[in-house]
C-alpha positions in Angstrom: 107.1 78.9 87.4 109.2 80.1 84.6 110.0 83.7 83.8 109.0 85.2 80.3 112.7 84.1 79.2 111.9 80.7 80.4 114.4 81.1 83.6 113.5 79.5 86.3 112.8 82.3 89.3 114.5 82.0 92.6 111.2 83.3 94.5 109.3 79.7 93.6 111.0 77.3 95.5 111.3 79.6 98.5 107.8 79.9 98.0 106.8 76.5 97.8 109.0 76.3 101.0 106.7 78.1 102.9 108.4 81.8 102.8 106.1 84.0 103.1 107.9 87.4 101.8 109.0 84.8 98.0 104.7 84.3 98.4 104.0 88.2 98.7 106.8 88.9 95.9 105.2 85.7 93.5 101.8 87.5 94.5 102.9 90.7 93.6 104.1 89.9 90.5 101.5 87.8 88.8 99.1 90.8 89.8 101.0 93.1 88.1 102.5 91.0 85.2 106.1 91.3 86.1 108.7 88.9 84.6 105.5 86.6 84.2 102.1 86.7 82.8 99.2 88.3 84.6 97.4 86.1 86.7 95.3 87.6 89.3 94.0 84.0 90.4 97.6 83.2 91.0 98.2 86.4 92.4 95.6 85.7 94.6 96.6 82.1 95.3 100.4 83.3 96.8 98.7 86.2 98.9 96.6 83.9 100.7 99.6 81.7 101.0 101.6 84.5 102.6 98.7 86.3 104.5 98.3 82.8 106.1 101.6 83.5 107.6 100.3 87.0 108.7 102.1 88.9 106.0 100.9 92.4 106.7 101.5 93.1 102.6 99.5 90.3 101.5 96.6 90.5 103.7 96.5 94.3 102.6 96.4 93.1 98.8 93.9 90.7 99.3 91.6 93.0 101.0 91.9 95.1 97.8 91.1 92.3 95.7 87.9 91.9 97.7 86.6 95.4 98.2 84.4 96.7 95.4 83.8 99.5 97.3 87.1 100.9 96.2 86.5 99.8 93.0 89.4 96.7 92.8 86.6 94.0 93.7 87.4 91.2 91.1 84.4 92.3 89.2 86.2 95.5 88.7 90.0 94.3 88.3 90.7 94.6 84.5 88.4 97.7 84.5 90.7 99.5 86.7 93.9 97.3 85.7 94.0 95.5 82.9 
């Protein structure tokens, strides 16, 4: 995964490791477009890769990605985000 300035980030190969916290962070920052380009599929790739792990963060994300209720569902995500 390269960085908007085409660096490579140091997250990604811990990642792709298996670390769970460099999965959270990836996660975290695709969501929120953060030295990389929104993705909220991606975003919701790496958190399922962490939460996996039981990452307490992750799962927490995750379960707002999937609650409409509180009106971050995915239907609602660029609605309230983007």
């Amino acid at each position: 995964m390269a960085l908007m300035d085409n660096t490579e980030t140091p997250h990604l190969t811990a990642a792709e490791q298996g670390d769970a916290e460099a999965q959270y962070l990836l996660g975290y920052m695709y969501e929120k477009g953060n030295s990389v380009p929104q993705d909220i599929q991606k975003a919701e790739h790496w958190y399922s890769m962490a939460a996996a792990q039981w990452h307490a963060g992750a799962e927490y994300r995750l379960k707002l990605f999937k609650t409409p209720v509180l009106g971050r569902g995915k239907l609602n995500y660029r609605k309230n985000y983007g």
